[in-house]
C-alpha positions in Angstrom: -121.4 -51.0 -226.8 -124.8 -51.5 -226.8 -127.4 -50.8 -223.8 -130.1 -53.2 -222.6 -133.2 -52.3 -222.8 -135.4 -53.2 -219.8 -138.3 -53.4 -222.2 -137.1 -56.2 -223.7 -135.0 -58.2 -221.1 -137.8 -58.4 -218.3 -139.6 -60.2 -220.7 -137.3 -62.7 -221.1 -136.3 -62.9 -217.3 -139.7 -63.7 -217.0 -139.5 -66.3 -219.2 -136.4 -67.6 -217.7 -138.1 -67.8 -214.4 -141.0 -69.9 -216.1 -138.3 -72.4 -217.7 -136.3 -73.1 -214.2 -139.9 -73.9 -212.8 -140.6 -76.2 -215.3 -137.7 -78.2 -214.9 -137.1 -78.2 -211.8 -141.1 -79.4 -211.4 -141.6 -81.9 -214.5 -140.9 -85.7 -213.7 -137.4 -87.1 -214.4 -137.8 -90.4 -215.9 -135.7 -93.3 -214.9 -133.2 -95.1 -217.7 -134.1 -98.6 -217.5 -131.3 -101.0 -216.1 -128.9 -98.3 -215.5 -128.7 -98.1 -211.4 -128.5 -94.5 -210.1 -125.3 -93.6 -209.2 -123.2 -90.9 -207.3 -122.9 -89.4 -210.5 -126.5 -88.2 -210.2 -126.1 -86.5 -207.6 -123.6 -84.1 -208.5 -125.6 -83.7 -212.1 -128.7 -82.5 -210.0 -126.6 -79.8 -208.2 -125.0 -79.0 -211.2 -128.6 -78.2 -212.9 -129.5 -75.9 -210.3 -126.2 -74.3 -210.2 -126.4 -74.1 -214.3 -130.4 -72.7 -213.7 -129.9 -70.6 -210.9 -127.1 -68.7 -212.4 -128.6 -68.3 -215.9 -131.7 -66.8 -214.0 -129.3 -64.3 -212.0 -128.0 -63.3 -215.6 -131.4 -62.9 -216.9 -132.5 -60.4 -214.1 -130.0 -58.9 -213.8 -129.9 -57.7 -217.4 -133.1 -56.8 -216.8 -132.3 -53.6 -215.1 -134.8 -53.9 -211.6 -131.8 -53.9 -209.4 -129.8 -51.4 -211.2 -131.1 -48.3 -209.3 -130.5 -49.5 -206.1 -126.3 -50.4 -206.6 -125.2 -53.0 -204.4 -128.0 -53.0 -202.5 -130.2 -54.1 -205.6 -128.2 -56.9 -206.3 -128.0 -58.7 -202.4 -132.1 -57.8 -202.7 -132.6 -59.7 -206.4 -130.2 -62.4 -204.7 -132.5 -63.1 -201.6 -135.4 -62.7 -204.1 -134.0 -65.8 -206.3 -132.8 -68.0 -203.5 -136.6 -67.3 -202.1 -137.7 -68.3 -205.3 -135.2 -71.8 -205.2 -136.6 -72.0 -201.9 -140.2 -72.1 -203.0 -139.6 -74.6 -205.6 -138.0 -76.7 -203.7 -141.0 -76.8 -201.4 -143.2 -77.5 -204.7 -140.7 -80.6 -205.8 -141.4 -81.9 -202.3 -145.1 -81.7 -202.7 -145.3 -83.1 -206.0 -144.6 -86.5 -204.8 -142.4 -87.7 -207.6 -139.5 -85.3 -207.1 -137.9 -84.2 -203.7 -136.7 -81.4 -201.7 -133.1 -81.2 -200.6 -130.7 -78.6 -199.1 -128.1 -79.5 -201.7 -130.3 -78.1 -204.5 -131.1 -75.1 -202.4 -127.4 -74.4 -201.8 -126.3 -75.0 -205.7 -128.9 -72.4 -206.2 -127.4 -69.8 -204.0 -124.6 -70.9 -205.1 -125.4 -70.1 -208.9 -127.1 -66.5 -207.4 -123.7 -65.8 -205.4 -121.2 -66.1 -208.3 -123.2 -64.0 -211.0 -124.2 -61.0 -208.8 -120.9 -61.2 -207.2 -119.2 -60.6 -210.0 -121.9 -58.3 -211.2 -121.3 -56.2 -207.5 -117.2 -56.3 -208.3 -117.8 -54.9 -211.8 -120.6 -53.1 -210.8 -118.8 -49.5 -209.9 -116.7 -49.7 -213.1 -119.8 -49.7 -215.1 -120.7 -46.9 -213.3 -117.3 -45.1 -214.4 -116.3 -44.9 -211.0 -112.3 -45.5 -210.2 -110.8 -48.6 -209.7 -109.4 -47.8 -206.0 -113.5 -47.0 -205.1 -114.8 -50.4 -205.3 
């Protein structure tokens, strides 16, 4: 198996941050004669939860939290739900999107399930025993 190398995946973490501000922050247009419908809804939270979780990937392979364990992960996790948090504020000021506390949740949401299962696997990548996790 093959290592990561940092050099490389900040890079394109960085890049992945760039894309999930784009768009969440460009304008959605609206389909002419097709009236919005609770199915919207759902699709919006499932973008950020889609976004938020590829981003979680992305840093994480990037290596900043792996010297700090555990503790590295639940740090990059508030650092991206901050992040969620601040372009939420941005969609609100744009004036053609909006800011809502479902979208902020799907995004912890995303954050939650990738570096929780990172944090499980975590001490088995570490080559520590399976009863010390």
């Amino acid at each position: 198996m093959s290592r990561f190398d940092p050099r490389k995946e900040t890079p394109r973490a960085v890049a992945a941050t760039l894309f999930v501000a784009l768009v969440l922050l460009v304008p959605i247009p609206e389909v002419e004669g097709v009236p919005p419908g609770p199915w919207e809804r759902w699709l919006d939270e499932l973008v950020h939860l889609a976004l938020f979780a590829g981003l979680a990937v992305a840093w994480r392979r990037s290596g900043v939290a792996a010297p700090f364990g555990n503790r590295g992960l639940l740090a990059l996790g508030g650092a991206l739900v901050a992040y969620g948090a601040l372009l939420e504020l941005a969609q609100g000021a744009t004036g053609w999107r909006t800011a809502e506390w479902g979208d902020l949740a799907a995004d912890a949401l995303g954050v939650a399930l990738v570096l929780g299962w990172a944090a499980r696997l975590q001490p088995a990548a570490a080559g520590l025993p399976r009863d010390a996790r």
